[in-house]
NUPARO-728392 format. One record per atom (N, C-alpha, C): atom name; x, y, z; residue number from 1; residue in one letter. Coordinates in Angstrom, 3 decimals. Layout:
N
NODE   kolke       east      north         up   torba   kolvex
NODE      CA          X          Y          Z     NUM        a
...
This chain:
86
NODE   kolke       east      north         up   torba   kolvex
NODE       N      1.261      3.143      9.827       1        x
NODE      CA      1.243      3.970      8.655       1        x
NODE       C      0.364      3.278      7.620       1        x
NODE       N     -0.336      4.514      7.268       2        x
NODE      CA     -1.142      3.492      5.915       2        x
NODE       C     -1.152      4.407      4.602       2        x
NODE       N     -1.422      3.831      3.575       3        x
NODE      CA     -1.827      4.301      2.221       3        x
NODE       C     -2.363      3.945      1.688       3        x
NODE       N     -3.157      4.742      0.743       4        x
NODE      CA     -4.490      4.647      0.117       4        x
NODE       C     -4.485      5.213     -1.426       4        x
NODE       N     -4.150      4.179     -2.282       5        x
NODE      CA     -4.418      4.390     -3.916       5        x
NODE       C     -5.456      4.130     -4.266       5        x
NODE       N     -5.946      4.488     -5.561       6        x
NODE      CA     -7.111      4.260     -6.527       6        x
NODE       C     -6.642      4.167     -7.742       6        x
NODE       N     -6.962      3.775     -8.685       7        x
NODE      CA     -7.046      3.737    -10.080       7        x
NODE       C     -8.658      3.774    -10.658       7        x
NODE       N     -8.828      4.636    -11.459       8        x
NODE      CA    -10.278      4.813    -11.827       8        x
NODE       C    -10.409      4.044    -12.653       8        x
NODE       N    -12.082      4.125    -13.395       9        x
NODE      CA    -12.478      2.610    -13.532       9        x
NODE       C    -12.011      2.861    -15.309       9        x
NODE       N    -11.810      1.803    -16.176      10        x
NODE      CA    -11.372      2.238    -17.184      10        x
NODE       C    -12.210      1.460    -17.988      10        x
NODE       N    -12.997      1.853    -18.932      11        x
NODE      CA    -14.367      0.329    -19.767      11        x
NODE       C    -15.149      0.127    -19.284      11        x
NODE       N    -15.497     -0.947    -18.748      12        x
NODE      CA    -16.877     -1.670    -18.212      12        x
NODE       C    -15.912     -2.296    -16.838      12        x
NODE       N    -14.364     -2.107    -16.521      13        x
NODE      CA    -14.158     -2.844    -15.381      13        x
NODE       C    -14.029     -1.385    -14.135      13        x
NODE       N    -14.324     -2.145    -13.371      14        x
NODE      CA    -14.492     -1.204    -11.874      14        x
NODE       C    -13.803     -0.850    -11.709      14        x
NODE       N    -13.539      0.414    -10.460      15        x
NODE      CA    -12.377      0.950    -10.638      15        x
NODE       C    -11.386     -0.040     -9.066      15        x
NODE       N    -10.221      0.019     -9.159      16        x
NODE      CA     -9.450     -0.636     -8.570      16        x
NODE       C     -8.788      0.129     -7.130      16        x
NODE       N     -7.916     -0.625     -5.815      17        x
NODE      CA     -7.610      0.025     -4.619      17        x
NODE       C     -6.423     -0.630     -4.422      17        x
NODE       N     -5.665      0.011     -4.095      18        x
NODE      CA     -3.975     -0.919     -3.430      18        x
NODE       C     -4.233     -0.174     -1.921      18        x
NODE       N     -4.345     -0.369     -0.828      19        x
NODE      CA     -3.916     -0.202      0.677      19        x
NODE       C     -2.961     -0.743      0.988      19        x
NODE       N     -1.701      0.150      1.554      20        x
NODE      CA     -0.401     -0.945      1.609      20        x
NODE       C     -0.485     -0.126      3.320      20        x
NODE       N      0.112     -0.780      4.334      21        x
NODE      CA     -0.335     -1.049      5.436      21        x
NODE       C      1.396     -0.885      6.381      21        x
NODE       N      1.850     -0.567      7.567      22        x
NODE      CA      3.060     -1.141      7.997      22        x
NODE       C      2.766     -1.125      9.617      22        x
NODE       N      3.075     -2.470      9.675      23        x
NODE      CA      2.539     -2.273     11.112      23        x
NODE       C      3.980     -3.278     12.083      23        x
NODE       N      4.178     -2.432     13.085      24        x
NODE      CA      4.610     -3.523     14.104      24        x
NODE       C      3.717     -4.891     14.585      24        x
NODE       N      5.163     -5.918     14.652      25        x
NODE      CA      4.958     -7.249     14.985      25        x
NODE       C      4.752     -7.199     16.566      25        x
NODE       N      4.879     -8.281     17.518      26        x
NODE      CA      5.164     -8.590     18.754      26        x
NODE       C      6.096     -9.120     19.086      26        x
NODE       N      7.293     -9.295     17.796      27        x
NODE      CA      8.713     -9.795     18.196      27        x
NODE       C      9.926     -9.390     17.530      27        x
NODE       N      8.972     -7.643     17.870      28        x
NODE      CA     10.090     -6.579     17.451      28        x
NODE       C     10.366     -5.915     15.874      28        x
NODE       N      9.671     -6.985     15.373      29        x
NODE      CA      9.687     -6.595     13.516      29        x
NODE       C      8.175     -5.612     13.075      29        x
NODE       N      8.438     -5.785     11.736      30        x
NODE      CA      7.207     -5.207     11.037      30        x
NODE       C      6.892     -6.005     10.099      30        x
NODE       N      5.694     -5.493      9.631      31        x
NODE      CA      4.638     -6.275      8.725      31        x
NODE       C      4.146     -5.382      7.550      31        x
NODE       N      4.073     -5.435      6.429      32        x
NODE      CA      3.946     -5.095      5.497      32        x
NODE       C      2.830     -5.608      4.622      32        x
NODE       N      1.654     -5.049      4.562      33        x
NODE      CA      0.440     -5.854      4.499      33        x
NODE       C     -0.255     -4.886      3.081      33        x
NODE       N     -0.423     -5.460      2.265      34        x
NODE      CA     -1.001     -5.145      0.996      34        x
NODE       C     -2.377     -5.491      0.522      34        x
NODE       N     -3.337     -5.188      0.716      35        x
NODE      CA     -4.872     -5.182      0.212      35        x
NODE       C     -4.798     -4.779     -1.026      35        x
NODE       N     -5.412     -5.447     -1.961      36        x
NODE      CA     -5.990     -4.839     -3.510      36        x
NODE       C     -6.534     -5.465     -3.957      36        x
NODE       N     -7.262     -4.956     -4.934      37        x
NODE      CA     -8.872     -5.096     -5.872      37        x
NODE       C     -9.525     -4.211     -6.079      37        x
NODE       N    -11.045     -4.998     -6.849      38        x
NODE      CA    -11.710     -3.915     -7.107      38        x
NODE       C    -12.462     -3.559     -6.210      38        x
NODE       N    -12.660     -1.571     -6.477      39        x
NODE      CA    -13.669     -1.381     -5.266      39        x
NODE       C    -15.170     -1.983     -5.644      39        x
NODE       N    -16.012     -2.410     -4.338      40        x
NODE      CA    -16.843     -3.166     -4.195      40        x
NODE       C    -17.143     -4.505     -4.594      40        x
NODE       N    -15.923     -5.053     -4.779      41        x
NODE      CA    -15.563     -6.595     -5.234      41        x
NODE       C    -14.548     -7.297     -3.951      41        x
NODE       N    -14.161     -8.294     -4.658      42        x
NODE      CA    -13.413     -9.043     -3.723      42        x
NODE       C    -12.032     -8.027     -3.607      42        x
NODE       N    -11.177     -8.395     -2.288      43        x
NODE      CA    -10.010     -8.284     -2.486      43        x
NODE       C     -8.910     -9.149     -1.701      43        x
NODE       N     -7.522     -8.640     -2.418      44        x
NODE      CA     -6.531     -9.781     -1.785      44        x
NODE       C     -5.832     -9.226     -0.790      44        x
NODE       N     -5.178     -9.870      0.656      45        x
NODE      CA     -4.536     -9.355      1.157      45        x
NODE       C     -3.374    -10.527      1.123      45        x
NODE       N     -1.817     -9.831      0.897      46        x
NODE      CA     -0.708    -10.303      1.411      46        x
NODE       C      0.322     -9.624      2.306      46        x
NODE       N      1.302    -10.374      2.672      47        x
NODE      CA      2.181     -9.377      4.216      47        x
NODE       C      3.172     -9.998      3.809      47        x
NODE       N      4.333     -9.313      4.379      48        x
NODE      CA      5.472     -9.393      4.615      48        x
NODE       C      6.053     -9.238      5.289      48        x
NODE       N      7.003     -9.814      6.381      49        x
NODE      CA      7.981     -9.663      7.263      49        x
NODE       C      9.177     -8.612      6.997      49        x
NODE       N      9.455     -8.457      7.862      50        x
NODE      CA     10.596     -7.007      8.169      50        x
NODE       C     11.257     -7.336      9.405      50        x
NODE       N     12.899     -7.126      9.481      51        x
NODE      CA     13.526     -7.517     10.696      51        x
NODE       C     13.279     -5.678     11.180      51        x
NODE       N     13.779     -4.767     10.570      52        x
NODE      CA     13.350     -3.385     10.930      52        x
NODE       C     12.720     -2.487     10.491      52        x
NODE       N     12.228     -0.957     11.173      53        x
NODE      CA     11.338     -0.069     10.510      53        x
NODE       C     11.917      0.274      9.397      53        x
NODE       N     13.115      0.507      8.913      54        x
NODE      CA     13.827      1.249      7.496      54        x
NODE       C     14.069      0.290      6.666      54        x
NODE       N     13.832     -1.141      6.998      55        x
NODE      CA     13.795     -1.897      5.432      55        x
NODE       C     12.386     -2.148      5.377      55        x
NODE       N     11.287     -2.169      6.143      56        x
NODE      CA     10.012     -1.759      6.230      56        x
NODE       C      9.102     -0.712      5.250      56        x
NODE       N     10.226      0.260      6.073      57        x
NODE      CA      9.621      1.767      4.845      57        x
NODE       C     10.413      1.542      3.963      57        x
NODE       N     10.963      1.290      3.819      58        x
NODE      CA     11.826      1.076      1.936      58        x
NODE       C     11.224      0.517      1.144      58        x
NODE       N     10.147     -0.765      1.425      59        x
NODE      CA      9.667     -1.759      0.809      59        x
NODE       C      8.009     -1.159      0.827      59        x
NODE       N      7.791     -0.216      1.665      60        x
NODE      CA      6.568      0.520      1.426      60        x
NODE       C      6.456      1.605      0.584      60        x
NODE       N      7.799      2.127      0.221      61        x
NODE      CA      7.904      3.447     -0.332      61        x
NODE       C      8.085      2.846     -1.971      61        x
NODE       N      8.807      1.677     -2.158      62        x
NODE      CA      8.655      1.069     -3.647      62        x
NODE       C      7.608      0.045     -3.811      62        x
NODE       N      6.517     -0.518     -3.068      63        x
NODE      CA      5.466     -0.714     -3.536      63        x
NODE       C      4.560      0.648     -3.825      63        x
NODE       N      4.550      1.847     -3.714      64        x
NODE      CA      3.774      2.230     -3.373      64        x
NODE       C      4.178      3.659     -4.702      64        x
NODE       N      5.528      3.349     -5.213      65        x
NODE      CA      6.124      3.882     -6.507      65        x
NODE       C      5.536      3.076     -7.727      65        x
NODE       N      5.627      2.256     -7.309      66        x
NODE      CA      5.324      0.760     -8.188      66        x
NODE       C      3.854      1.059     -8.772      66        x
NODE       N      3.223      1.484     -7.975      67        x
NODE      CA      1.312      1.520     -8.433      67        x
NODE       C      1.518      2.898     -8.727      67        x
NODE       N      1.842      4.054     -8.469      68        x
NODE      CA      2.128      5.239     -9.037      68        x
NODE       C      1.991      5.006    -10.439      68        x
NODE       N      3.495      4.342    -10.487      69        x
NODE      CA      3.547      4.128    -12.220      69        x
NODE       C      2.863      3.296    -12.707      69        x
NODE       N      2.310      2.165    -12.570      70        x
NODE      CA      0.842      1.977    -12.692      70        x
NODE       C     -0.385      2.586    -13.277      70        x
NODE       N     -0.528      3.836    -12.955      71        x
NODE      CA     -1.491      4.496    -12.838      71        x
NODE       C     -2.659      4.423    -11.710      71        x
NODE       N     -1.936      4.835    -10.804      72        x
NODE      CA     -2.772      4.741     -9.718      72        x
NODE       C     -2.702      6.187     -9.103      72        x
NODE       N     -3.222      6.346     -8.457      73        x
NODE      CA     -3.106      7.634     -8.104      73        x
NODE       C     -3.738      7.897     -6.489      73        x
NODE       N     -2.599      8.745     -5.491      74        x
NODE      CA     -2.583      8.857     -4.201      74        x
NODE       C     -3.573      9.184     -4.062      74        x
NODE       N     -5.120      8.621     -2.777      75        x
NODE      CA     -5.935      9.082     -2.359      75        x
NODE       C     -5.673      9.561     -0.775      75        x
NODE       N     -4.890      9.130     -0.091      76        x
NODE      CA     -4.892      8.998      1.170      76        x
NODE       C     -3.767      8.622      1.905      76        x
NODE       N     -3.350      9.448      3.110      77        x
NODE      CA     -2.035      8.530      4.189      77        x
NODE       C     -2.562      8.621      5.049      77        x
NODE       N     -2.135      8.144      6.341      78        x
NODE      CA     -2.131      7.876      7.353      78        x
NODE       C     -1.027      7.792      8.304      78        x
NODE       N     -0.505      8.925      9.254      79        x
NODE      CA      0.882      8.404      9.303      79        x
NODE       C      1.200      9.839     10.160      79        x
NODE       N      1.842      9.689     10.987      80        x
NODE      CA      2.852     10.782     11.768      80        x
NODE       C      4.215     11.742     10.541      80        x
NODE       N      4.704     10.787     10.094      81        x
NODE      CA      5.470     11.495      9.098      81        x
NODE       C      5.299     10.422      7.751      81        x
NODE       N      4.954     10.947      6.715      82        x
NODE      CA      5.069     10.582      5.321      82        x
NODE       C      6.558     10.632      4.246      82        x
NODE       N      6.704      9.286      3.985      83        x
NODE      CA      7.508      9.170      2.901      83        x
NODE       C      7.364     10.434      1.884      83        x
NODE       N      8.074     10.647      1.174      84        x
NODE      CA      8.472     11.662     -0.034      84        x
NODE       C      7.772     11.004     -1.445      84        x
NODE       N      6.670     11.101     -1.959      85        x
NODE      CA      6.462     10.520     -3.493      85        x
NODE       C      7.564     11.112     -4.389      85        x
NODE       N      7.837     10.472     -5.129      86        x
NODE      CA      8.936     10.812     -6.510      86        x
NODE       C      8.400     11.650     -7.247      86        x
């Protein structure tokens, strides 16, 4: 499953990307992998461990509330079935 935010550019700074990511492990868990920055600049990636898929998507569905309120705004999923936005 993937997702795809933007925040447009606001001043003279570029505009910004959160990709939050969930992927199965090879020892049964998941991974929770977060890309962000600016577009056409550097960016960061961090992950997170998950013993299962539903504390997985829980932790994808409130990062992904989190940049909402932010001001970010949904460009994109990826995914067989999609979480519910608030």
């Amino acid at each position: 499953m993937r997702v795809l935010l933007q925040q447009p550019a606001q001043g003279h700074e570029a505009a910004r990307f959160v990709q939050l990511m969930l992927q199965p492990d090879l020892l049964g868990g998941w991974t929770l992998v977060r890309e962000s920055g600016q577009i056409g600049g550097r960016s960061q990636l961090r992950s997170q461990q998950y013993a299962d898929e539903p504390s997985a998507l829980g932790a994808l569905e409130r990062a992904r509330d989190t940049q909402l309120r932010r001001g970010f705004h949904l460009v994109g999923t990826h995914a067989a079935t999609m979480p519910s936005a608030p």
